[in-house]
N, C-alpha and C positions, 0 to 999 in steps of 0.2 A: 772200931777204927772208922772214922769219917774222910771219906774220899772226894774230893773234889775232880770233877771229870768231863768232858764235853768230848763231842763226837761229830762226824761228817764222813757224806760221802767222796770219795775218789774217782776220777777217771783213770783209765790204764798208765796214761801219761802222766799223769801227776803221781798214781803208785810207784810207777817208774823213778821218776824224779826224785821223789822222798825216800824207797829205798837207796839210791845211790847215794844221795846226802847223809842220811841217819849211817850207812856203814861205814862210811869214810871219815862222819864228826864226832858222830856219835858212838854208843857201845852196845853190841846187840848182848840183850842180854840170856834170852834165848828165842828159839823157833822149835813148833811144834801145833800139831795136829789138834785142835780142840773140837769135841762135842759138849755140845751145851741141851739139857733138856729144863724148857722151863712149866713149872706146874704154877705158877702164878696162879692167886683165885681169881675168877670173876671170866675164864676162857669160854667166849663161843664156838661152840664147835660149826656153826652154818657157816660165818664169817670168816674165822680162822683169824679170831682178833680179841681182842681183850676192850669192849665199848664204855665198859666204865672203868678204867683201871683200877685195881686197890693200890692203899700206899705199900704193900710186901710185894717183894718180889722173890722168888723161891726156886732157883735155880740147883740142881745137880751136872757138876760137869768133871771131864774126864781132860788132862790135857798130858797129853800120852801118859805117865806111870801116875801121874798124880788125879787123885780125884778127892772132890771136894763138897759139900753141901751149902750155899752162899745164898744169904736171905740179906736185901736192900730194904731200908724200909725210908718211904718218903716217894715222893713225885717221881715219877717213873724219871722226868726231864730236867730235876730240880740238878743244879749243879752241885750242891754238899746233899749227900745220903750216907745214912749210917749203913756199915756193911758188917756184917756177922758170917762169921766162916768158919767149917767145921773141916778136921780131916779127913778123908775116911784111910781105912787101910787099902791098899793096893788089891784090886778084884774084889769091892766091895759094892761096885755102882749099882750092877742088876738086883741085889737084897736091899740096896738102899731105894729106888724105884720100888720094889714091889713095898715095901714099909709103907712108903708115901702114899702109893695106891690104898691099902687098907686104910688107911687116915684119911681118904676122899681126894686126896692130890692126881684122881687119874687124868688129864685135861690139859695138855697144852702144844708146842712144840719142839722139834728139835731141833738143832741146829748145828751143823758141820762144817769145819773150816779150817784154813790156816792160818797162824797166826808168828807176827814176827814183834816181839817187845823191845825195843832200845832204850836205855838213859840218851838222856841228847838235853844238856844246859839244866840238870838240873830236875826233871821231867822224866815222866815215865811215858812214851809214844808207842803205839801200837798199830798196829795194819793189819788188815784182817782179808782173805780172798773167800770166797764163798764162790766153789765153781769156779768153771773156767773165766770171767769176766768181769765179775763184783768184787769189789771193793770199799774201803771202807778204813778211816783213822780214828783215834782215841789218844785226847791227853790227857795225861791226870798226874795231879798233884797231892802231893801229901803233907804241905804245906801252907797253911792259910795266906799267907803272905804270896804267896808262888800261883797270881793266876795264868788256868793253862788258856786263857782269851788272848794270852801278851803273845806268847809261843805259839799262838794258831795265825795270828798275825801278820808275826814274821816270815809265816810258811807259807804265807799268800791259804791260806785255809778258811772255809765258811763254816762256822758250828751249824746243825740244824737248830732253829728257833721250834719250841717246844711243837707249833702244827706240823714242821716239816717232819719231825722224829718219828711222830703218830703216823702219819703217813707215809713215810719211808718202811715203816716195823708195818705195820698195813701188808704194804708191797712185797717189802720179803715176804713174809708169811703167805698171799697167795702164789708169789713165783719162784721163791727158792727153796724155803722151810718144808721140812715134812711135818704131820701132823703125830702128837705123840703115839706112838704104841710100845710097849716092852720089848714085841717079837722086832719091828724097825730099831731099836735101839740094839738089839743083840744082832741084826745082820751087818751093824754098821759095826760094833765091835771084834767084831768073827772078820770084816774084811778090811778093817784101817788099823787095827793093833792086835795084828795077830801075833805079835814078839812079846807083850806085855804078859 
């Protein structure tokens, strides 16, 4: 499947603003707690950055019962990337981690958050909090016809231009992201889905 997607950051206020709008126009279509761990190649562990990126991106994430294996392949910024998605079975992540690790994938970040997905015109919109304070939008499209630059527009929204992304994904990664390890992905398991 080829996704078409752009992204930005939020202030509280403008989070504010776009959820009241999205749940009143739009249709949520759900909310829910996501951990993302990315083992992308090419991670510095000094930096806690990716300095040359590869065109794969190699994500395992969990978004409360569902968990998933999701490799991007192309420009980390490029607006169409091809996306490959695998299921896994429920209570499969930490075997699926250690696999990866055997295969040399031990290397990257994790990342924790909430996330709220609406249809809204057509559009798949998404807001994401990271922490008490952070913030963050995604449109995307699954339609070539359908770009999400019209709909970021209208929302008064700034995409980051491909410097601003790098340097944004930078920033998280030194001030919000944790750094991968197994045993941090199982204390976040043990204390954010302990019903699953």
């Amino acid at each position: 499947m080829e996704e078409i997607e752009i992204r930005g950051k939020l202030g509280k206020a403008d989070f504010e603003r776009l959820t009241k709008l999205l749940s009143q126009k739009g249709k949520l279509i759900k909310h829910y707690h996501r951990l993302s761990i990315d083992l992308s190649p090419g991670f510095d562990l000094q930096t806690r950055s990716w300095p040359k990126p590869d065109l794969i991106d190699l994500r395992v994430k969990k978004s409360d019962k569902k968990e998933i294996i999701i490799v991007k392949v192309g420009d980390f910024n490029a607006k169409k990337r091809l996306e490959i998605e695998v299921e896994l079975k429920e209570g499969q992540i930490v075997n699926t981690l250690k696999l990866l690790e055997f295969l040399g994938f031990n290397q990257g970040m994790i990342y924790f958050g909430k996330n709220w997905e609406y249809e809204y015109k057509g559009f798949e919109v998404k807001l994401v909090q990271y922490g008490i304070d952070y913030f963050s939008w995604e449109i995307e499209s699954h339609d070539e016809k359908r770009d999400p630059n019209v709909l970021a527009k209208k929302l008064n929204l700034s995409p980051f231009t491909r410097e601003e992304f790098k340097k944004e994904v930078d920033w998280q990664n030194l001030n919000l992201h944790r750094i991968y390890s197994l045993k941090a992905v199982e204390k976040i398991l043990k204390e954010n889905f302990k019903n699953d």
